[in-house]
N, C-alpha and C positions, 0 to 999 in steps of 0.2 A: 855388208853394205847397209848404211843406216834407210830405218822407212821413210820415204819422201812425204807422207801423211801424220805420222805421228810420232812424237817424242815419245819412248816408251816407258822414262823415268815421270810422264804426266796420268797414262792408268786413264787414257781415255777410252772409253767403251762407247762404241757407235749407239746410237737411238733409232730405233723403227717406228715410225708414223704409223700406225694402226691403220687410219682414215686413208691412205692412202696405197698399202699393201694388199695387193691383188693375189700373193701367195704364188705368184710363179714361180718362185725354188730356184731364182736366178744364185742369188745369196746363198743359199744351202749349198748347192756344188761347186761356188766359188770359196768357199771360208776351210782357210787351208788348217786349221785347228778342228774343222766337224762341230761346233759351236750354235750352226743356227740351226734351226725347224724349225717346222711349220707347225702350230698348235692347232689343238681340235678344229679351229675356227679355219686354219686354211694362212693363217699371218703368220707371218718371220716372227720368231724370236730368240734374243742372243743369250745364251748362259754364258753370264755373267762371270760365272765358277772357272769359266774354260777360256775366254775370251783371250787373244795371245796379243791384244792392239795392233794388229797390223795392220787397219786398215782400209780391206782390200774391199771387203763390203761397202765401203761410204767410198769409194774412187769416185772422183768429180769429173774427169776429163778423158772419156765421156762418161757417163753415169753409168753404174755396173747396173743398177738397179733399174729401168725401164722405167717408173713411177717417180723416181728418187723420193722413195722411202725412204732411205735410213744414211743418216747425216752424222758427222761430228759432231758434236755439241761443244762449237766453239766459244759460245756464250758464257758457257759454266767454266770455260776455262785458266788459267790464272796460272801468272806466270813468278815463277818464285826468286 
């Protein structure tokens, strides 16, 4: 079944708002690739290396993230 969030031929990798990550680890025990943790500091962040785009981290409806820290970057996106 294709991801309802992302194209995976696009390589989009979710973004964490720093300012906005409280480091609750919602994100870590949802990211089915083991991808995110929490840095010395207590904030989400995604290895890049590992990241599978699926996703499930930036889910909008309703937000996985409690903060909605971490978004698509639909901005940067571009469609070919």
């Amino acid at each position: 079944m294709a991801n309802p969030i992302v194209n995976p031929a696009t390589s989009m990798i979710p973004e964490i708002d720093r300012e906005k990550c409280t480091g609750c680890g919602i994100c870590v025990k949802a990211c089915p690739g083991k991808c995110i943790y929490l840095d010395s500091e207590d904030i989400a962040v995604i290895d890049i290396d590992y990241c599978e785009n699926c996703g499930i981290c930036a889910w909008e409806r309703p937000h996985l993230c409690p903060e909605e820290a971490i978004k698509l970057p639909w901005d940067k996106w571009q469609r070919f």
